[in-house]
VOGU-3710 file (C-alpha; in Angstrom, 3 decimals, decimal comma):
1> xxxxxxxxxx> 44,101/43,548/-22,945  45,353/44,677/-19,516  42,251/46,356/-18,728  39,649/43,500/-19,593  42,378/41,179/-17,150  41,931/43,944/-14,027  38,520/44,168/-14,461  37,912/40,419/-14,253  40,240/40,637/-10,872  38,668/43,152/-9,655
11> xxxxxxxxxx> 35,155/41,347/-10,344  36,543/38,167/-9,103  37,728/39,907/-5,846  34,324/41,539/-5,305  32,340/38,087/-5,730  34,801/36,787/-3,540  34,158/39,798/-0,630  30,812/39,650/-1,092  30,708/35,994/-0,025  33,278/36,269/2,968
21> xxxxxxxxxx> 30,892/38,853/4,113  27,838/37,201/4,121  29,358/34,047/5,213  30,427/36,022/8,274  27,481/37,279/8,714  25,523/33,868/9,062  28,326/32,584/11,389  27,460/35,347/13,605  23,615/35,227/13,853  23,761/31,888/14,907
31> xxxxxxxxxx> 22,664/31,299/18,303  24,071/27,770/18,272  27,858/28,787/18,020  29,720/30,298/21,136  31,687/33,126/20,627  35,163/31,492/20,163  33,655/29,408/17,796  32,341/32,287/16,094  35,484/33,514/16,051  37,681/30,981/14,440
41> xxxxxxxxxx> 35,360/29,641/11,812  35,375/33,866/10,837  39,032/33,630/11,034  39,171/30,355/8,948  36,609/32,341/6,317  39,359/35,095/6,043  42,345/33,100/6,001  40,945/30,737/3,403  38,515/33,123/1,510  37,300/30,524/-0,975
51> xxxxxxxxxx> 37,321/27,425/0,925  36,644/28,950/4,095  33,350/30,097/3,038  32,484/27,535/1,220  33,098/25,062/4,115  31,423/27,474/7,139  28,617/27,900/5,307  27,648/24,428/4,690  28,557/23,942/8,416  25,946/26,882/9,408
61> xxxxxxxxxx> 23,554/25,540/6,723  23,229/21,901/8,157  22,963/23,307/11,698  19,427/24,848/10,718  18,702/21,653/8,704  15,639/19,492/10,657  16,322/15,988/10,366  14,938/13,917/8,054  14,272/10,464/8,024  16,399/8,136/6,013
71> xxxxxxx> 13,124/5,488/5,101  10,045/4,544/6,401  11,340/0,431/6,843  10,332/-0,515/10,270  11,870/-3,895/10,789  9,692/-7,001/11,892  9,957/-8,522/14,967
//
């Protein structure tokens, strides 16, 4: 039983690195951040692995979103 419980950790934690890492990795090829932003949404990934991620990566994600337009009502004059 205590083998099947480490092995989920362990698979757990490596999910978990994998996505600190390649949330890290967009924050950094972004040419929209400055470096000290870099820096602390990096820091915020590690500090908070889960959250952090989740929430710099949406951030980086809707930077490289184009606009779109809510409707096509034009209202009458």
């Amino acid at each position: 039983m205590g083998f099947h419980i480490g092995l989920t950790a362990a698979l757990i934690a490596a999910i978990l690195l994998g996505l600190d890492v390649y949330t890290t990795w967009a924050i950094w090829r972004e040419p929209d951040l400055t470096g000290a932003q870099k820096a602390v949404q990096s820091a915020f990934v590690w500090l908070l692995p889960l959250l952090g991620a989740i929430v710099c990566l949406n951030v980086v994600r809707a930077m490289n979103r184009e606009p779109v337009a809510r409707s096509n009502f034009t209202p009458s004059e």
